[in-house]
Backbone as CSV, one residue per row, in Angstrom:
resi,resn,N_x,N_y,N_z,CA_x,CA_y,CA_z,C_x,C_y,C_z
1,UNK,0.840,-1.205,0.000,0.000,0.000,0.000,0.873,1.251,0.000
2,UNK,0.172,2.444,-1.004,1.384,3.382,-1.125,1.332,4.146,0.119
3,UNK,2.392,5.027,0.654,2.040,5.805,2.056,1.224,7.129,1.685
4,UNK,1.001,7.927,2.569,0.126,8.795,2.533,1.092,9.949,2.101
5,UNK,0.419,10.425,1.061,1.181,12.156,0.265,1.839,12.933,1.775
6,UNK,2.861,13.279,1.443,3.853,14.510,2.143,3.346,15.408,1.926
7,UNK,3.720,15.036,0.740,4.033,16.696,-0.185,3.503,16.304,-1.872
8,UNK,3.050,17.528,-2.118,2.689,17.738,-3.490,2.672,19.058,-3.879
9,UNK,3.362,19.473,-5.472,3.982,20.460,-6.127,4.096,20.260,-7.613
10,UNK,4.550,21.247,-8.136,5.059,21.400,-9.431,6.549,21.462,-9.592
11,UNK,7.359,20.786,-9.838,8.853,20.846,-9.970,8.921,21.380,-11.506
12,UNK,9.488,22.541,-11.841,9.377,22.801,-12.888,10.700,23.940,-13.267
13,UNK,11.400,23.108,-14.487,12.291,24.045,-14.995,13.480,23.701,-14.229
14,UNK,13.785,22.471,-14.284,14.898,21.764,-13.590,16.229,21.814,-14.257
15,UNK,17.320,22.668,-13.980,18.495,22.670,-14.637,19.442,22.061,-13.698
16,UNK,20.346,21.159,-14.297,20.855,20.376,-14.036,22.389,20.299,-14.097
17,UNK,23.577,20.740,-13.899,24.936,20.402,-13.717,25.543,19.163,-13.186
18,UNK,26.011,18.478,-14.449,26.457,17.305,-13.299,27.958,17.250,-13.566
19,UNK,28.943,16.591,-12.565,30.330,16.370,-12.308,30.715,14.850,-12.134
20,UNK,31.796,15.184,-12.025,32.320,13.522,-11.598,32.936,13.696,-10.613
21,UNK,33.286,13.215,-9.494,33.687,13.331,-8.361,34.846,11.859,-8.002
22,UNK,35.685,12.408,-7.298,36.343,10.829,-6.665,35.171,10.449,-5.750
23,UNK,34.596,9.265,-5.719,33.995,8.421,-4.884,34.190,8.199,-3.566
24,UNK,35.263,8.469,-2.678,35.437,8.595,-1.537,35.101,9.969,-0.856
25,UNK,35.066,10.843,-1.395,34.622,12.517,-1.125,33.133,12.113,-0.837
26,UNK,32.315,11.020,-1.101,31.262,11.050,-0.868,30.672,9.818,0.593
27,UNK,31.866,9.130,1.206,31.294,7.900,1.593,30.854,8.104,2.702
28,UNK,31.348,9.703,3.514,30.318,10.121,5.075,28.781,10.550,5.124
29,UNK,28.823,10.415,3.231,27.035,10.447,3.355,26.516,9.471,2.432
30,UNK,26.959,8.459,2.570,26.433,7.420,1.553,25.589,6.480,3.183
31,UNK,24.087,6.702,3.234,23.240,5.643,3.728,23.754,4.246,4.261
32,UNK,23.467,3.653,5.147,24.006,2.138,5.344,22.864,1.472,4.651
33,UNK,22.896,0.624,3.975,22.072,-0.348,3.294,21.862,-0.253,1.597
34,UNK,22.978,1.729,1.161,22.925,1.670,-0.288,23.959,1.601,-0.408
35,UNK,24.426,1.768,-2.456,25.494,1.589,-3.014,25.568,2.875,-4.010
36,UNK,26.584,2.969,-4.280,26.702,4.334,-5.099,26.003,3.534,-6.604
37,UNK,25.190,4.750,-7.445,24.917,3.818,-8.543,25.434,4.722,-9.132
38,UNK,26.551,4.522,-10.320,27.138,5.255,-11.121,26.722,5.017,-12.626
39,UNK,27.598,5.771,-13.433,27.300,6.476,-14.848,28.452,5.825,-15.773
40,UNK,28.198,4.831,-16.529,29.475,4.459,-16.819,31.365,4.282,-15.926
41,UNK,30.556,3.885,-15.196,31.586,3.666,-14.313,32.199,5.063,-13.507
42,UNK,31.455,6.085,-13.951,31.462,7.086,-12.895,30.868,7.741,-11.927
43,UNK,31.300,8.149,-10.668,30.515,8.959,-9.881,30.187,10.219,-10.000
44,UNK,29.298,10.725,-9.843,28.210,11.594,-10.605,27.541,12.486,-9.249
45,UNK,28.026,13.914,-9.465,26.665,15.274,-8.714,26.663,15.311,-9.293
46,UNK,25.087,16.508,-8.499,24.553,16.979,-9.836,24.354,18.240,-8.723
47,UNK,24.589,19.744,-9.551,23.947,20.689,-8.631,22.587,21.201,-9.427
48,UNK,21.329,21.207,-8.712,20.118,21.236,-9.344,19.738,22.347,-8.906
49,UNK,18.964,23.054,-9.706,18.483,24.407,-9.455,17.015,24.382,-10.246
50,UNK,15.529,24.418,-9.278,14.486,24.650,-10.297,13.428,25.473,-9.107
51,UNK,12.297,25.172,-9.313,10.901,25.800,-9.030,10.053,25.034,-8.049
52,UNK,9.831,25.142,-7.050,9.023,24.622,-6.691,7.017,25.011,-6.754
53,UNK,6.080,25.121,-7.251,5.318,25.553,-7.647,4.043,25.081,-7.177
54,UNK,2.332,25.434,-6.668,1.673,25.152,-5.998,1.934,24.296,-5.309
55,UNK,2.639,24.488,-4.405,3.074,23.738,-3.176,1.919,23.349,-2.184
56,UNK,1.976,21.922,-2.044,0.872,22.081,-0.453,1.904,20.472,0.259
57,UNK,1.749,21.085,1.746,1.910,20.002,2.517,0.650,19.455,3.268
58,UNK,0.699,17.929,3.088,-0.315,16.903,3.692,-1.566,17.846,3.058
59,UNK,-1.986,18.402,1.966,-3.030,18.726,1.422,-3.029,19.934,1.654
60,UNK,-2.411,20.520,2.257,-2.545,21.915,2.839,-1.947,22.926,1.744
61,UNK,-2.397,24.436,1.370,-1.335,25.603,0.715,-0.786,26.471,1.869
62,UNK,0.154,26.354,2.280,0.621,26.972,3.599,1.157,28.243,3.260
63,UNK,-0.013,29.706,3.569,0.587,30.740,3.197,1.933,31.534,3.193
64,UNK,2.695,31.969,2.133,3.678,32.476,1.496,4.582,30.914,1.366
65,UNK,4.076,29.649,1.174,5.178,28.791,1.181,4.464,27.772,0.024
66,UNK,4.182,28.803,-1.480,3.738,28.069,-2.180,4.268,28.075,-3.579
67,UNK,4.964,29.040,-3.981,5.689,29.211,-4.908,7.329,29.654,-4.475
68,UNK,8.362,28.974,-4.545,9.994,29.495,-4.606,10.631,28.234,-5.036
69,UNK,11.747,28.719,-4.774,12.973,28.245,-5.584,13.612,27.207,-4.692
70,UNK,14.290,26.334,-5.294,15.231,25.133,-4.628,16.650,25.045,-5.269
71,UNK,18.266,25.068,-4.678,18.744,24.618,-5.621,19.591,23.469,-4.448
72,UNK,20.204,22.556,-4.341,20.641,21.415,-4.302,21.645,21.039,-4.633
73,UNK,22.809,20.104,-4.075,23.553,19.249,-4.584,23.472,17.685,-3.986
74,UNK,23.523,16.890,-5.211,22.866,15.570,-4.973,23.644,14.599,-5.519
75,UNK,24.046,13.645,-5.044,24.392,12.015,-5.667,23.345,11.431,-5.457
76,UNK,24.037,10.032,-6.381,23.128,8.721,-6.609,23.705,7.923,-6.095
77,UNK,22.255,6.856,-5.712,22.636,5.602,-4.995,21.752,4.595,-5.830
78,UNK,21.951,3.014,-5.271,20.712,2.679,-5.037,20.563,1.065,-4.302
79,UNK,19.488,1.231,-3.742,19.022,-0.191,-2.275,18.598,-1.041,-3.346
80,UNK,18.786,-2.306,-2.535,18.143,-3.324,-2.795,17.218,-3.912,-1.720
81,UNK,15.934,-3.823,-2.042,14.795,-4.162,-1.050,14.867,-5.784,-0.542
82,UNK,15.188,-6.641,-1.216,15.379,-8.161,-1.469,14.612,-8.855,-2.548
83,UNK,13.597,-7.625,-3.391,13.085,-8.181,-4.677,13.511,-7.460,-5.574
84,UNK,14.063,-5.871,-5.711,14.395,-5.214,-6.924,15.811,-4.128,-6.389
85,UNK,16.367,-3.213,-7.132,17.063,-2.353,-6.753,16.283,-1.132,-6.963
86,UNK,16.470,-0.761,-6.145,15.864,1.184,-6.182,16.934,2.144,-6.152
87,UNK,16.588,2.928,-7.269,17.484,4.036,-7.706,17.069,5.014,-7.260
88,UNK,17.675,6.064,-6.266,17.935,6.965,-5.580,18.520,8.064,-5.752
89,UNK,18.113,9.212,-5.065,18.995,10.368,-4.310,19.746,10.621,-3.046
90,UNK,20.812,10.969,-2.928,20.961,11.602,-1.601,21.737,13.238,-1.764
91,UNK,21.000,13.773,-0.451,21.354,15.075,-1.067,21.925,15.705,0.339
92,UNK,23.210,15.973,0.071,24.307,16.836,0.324,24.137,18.298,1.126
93,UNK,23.432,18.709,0.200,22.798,20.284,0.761,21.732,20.690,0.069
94,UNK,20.306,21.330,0.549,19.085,21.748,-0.202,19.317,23.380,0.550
95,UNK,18.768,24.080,-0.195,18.868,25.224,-0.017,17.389,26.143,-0.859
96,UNK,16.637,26.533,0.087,15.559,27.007,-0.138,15.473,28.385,0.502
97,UNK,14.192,29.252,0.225,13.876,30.446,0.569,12.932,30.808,2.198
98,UNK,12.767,29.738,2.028,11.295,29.604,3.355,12.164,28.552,4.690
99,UNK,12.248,29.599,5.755,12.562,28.204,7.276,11.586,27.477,7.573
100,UNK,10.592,27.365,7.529,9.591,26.575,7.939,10.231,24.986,6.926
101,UNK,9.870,25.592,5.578,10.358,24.358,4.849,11.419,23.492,5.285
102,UNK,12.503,24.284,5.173,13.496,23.409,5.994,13.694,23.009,7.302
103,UNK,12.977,23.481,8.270,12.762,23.051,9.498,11.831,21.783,9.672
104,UNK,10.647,21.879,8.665,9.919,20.735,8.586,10.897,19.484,7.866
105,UNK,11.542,19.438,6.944,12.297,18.728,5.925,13.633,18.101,6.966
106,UNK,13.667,18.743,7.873,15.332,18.665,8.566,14.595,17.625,9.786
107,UNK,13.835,18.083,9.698,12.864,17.419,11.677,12.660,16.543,11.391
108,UNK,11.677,16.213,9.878,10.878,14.638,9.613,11.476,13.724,8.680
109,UNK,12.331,14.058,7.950,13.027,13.297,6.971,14.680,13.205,7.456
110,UNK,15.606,14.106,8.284,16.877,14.188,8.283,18.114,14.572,7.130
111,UNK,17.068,15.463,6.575,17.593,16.394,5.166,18.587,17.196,5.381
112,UNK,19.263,18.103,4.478,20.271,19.124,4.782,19.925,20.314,4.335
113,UNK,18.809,20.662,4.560,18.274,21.940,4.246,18.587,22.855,4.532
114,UNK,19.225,24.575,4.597,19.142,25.687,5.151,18.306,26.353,4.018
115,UNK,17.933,27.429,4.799,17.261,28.715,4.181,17.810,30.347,4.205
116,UNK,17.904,30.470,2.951,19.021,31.782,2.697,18.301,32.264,1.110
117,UNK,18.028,33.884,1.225,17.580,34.518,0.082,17.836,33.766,-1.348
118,UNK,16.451,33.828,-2.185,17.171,33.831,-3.380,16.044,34.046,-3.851
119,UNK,16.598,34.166,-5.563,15.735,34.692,-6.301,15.722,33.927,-7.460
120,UNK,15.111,34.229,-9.054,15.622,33.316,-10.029,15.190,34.389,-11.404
121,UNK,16.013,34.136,-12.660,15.183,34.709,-13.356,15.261,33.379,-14.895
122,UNK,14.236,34.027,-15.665,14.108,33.467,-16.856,13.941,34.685,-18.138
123,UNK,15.273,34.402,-18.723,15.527,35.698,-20.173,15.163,34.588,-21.301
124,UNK,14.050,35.053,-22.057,14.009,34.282,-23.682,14.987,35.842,-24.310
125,UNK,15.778,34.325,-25.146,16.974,34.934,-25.932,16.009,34.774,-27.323
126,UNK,15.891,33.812,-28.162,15.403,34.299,-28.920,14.120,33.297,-29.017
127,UNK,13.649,32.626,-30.186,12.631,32.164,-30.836,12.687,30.606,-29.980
128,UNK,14.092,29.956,-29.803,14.413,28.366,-29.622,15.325,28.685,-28.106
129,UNK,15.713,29.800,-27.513,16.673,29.539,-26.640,15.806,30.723,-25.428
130,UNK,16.396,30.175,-24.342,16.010,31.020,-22.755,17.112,30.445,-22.009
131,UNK,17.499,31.685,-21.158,18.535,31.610,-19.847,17.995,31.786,-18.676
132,UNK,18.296,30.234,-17.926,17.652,30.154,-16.450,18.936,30.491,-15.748
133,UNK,18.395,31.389,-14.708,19.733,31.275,-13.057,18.954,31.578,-12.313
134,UNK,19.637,30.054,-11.262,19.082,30.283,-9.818,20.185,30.867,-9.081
135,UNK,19.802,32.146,-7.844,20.644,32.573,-7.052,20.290,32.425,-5.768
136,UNK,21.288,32.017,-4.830,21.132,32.279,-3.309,22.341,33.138,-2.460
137,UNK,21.726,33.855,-1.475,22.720,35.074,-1.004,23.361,34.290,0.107
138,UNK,24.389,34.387,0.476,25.566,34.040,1.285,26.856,34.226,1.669
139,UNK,26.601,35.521,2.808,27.347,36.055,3.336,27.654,37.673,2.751
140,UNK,26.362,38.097,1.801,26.212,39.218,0.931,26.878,39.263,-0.170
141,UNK,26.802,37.548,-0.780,27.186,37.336,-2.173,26.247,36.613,-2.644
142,UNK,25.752,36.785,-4.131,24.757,36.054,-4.816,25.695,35.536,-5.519
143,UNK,25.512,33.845,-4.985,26.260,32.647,-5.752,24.689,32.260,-6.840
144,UNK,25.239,31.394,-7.424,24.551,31.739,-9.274,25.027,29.870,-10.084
145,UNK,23.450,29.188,-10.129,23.666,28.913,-11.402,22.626,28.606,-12.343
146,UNK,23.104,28.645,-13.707,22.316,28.395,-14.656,22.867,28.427,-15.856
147,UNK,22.228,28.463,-16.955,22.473,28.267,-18.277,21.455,28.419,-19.169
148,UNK,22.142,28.425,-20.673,20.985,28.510,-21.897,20.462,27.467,-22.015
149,UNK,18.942,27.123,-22.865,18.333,26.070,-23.110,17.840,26.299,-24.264
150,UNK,17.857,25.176,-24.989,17.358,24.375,-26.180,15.514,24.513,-25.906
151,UNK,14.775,25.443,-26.462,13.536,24.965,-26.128,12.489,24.094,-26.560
152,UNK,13.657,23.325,-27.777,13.114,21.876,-28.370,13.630,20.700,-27.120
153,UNK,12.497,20.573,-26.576,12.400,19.249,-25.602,12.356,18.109,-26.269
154,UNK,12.666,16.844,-25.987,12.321,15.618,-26.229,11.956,14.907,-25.048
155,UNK,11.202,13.637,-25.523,10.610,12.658,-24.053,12.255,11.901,-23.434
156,UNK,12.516,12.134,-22.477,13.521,11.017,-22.134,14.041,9.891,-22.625
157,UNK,15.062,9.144,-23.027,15.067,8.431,-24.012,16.018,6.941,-23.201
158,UNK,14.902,5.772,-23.106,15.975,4.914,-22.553,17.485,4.527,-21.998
159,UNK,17.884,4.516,-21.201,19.253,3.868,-21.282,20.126,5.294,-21.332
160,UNK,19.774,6.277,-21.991,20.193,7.974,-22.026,20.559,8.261,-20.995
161,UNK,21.895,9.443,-20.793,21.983,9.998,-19.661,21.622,10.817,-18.988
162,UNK,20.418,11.503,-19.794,19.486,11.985,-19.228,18.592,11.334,-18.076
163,UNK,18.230,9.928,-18.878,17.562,9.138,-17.729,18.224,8.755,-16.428
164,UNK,19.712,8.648,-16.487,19.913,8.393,-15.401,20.058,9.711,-14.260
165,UNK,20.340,10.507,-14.854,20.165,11.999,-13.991,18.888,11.874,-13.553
166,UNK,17.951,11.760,-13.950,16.552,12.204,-14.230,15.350,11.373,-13.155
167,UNK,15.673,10.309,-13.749,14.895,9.039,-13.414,15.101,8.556,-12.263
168,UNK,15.385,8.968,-10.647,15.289,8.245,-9.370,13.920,8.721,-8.970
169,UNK,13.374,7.531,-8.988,12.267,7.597,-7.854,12.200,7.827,-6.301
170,UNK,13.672,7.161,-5.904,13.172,7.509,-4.159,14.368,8.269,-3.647
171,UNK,14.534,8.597,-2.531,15.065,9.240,-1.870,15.859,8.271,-0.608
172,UNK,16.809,9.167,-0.097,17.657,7.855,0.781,18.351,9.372,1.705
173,UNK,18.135,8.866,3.403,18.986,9.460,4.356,19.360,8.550,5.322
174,UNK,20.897,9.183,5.803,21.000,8.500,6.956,20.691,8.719,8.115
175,UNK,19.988,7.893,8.823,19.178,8.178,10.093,20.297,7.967,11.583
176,UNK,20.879,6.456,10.893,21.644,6.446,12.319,22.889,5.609,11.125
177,UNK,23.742,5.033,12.354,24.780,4.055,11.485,23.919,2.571,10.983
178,UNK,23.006,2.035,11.347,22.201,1.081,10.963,21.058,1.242,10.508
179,UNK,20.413,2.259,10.165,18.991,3.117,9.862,18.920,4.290,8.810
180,UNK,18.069,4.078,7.809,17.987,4.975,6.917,16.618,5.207,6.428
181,UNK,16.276,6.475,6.321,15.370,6.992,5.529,14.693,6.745,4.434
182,UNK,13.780,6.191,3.880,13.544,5.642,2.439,11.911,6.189,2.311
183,UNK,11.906,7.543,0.979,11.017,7.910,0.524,10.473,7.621,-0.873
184,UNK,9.332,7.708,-1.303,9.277,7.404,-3.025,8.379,9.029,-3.442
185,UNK,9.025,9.067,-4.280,9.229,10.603,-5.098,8.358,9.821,-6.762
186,UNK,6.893,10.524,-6.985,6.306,10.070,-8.195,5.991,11.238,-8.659
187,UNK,6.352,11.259,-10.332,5.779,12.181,-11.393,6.150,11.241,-12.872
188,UNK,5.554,11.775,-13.553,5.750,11.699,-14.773,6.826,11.410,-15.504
189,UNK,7.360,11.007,-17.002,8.445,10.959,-17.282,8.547,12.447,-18.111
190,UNK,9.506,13.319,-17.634,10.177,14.574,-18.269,10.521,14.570,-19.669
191,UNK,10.203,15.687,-19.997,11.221,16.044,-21.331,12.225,16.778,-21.131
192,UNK,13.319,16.955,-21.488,14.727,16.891,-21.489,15.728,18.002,-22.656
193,UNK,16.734,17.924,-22.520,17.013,19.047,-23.256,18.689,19.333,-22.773
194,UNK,19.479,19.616,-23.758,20.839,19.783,-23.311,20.830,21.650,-22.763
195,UNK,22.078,21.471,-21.966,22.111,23.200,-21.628,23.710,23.448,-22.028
196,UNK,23.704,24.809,-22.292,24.864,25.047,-22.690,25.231,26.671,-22.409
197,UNK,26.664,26.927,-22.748,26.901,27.734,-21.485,26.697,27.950,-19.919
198,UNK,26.944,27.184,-18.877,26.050,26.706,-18.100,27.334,27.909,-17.076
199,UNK,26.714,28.029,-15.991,26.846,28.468,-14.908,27.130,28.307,-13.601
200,UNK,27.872,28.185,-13.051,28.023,28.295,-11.338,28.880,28.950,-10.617
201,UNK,28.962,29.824,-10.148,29.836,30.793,-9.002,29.434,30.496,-7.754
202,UNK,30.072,29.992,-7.067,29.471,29.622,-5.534,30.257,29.915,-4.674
203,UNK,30.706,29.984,-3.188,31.685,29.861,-2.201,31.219,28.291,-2.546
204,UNK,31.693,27.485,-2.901,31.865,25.672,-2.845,32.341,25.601,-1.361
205,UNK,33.470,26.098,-0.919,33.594,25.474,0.558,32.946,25.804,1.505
206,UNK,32.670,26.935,1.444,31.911,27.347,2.625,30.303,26.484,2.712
207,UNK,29.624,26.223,1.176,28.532,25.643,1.175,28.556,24.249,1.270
208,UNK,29.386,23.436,0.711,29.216,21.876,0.826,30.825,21.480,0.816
209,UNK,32.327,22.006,1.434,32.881,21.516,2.362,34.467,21.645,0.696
210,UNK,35.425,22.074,1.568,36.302,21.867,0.520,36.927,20.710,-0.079
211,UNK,36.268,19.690,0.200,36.803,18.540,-0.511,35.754,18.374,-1.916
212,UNK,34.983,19.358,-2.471,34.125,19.330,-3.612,34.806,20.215,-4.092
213,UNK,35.503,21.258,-3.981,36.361,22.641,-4.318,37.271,21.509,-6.107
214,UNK,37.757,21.071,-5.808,38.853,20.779,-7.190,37.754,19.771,-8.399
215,UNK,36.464,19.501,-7.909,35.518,18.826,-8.908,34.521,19.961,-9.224
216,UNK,34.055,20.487,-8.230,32.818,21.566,-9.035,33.020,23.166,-9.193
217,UNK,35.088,23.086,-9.294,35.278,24.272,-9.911,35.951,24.025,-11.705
218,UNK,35.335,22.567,-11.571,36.126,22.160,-13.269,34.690,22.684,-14.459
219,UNK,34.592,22.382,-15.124,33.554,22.777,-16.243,32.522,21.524,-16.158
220,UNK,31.312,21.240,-16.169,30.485,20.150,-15.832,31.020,19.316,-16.818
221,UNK,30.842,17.597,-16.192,30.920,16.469,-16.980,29.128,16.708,-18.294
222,UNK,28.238,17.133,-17.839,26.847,17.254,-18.417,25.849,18.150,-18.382
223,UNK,25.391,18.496,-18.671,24.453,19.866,-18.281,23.103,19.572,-19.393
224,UNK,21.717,19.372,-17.949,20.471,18.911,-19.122,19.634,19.810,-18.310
225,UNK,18.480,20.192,-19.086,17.137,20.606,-18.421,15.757,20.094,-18.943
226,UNK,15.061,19.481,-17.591,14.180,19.532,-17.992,12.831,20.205,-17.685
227,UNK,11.703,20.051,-18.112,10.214,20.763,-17.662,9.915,20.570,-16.986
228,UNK,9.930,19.208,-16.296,9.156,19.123,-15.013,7.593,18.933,-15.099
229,UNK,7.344,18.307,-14.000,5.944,18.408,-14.029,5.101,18.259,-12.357
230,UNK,4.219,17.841,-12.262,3.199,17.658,-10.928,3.718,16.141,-9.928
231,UNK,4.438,16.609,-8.975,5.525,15.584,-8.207,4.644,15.143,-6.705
232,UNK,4.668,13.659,-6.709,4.170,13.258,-4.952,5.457,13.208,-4.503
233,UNK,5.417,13.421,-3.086,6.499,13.018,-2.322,5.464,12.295,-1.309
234,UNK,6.051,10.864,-1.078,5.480,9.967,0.093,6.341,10.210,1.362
235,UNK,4.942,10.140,2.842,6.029,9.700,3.458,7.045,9.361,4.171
236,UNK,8.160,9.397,4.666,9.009,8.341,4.460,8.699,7.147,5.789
237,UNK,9.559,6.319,5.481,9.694,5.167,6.607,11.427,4.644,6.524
238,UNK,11.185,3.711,7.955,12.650,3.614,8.244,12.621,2.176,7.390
239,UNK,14.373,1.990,7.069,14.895,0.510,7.121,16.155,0.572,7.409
240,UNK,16.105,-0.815,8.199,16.931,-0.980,9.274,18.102,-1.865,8.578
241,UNK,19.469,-1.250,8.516,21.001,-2.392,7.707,21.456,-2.782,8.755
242,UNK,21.181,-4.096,8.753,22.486,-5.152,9.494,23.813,-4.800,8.792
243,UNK,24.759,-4.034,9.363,25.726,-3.477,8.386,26.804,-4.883,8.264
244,UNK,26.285,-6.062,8.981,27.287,-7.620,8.947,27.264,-8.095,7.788
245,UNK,25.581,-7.355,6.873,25.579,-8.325,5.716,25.662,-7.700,4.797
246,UNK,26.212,-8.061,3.698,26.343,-7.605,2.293,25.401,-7.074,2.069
247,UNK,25.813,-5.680,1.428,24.224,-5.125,0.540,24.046,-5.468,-0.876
């Protein structure tokens, strides 16, 4: 039986940066009970920047906390339940406009949320192209990213690396050293789109720790966007790793 809606929204206008990272820079937040799921044999962020849009929690529109911005940095994982593997997120740092949000997100799930100004804009360049940037203020600097877009979308395309950016259904935190978080995240399948000229100025250390400093000051391994659409978040519940046994 599915669990009862969290959350429900519009995720929309999802731009996407992704990197390759050494794999050990990531293993104090890799979940007990997942595995890194990589990209051709690589490990893979992504810093995400989009919209969050008619927002309601548990059914609710919780005034001024219904339209803003999210941007994120996230790896992949993924569990094995004992009948399938589930492909995952875990996320590093979320960074939103509203404390409530992240106070709720930090309390009931064990997220990495803070809340710090930002804003976003959208320039149509011409007939086929528009420039998204998301900004958040920190420390009385607007760190920045985004890029141009292709406004010929396509549907996601099997086996593509779009899909694997794209395509995790659930979510993964660590709760304790034997206990983790496991949510399922449902929408639609996206249309997609390369980005180019892409963007990011950040303090990197000050926001997610200087051992990301020599990977997400290189030029992205990928850069996609997509549209987005009308997202459940379930949710979550615990599962418990015997960390004795193989995952």
């Amino acid at each position: 039986m599915a669990k009862i809606q969290f959350l429900k929204a519009q995720w929309k206008n999802l731009l996407m940066l992704n990197y390759v990272v050494d794999s050990d820079i990531l293993k104090p937040y890799i979940p007990p009970g997942t595995t890194p799921d990589l990209w051709e044999g690589k490990t893979l962020v992504s810093m995400v920047g989009f919209m969050f849009l008619d927002t309601r929690v548990l059914g609710v529109k919780w005034l001024f906390h219904i339209n803003f911005e999210e941007v994120n940095l996230r790896f992949y994982v993924k569990h094995f339940d004992g009948k399938e593997w589930k492909r995952g997120a875990v996320f590093i740092s979320e960074i939103v406009p509203k404390p409530m949000i992240a106070l709720i997100a930090n309390s009931l799930y064990k997220e990495h949320y803070s809340a710090l100004p930002m804003r976003h804009l959208t320039a149509i360049l011409d007939e086929e192209h528009a420039r998204y940037l998301y900004e958040w203020k920190l420390d009385g600097h607007w760190n920045q990213l985004g890029g141009t877009v292709n406004n010929n979308l396509a549907t996601i395309k099997a086996g593509s690396p779009e899909e694997f950016i794209f395509e995790h259904y659930w979510g993964y935190n660590k709760a304790n050293k034997t206990c983790i978080f496991e949510y399922q995240v449902e929408h639609i399948r996206w249309n997609a789109g390369q980005v180019t000229d892409p963007i990011f100025d950040a303090d990197i250390s000050k926001l997610y720790g200087k051992e990301f400093e020599p990977y997400l000051k290189q030029d992205p391994y990928s850069a996609f966007f997509a549209d987005g659409s009308e997202v459940i978040v379930r949710t979550a519940g615990k599962i418990h790793h015997d960390p004795a046994l193989p995952i």
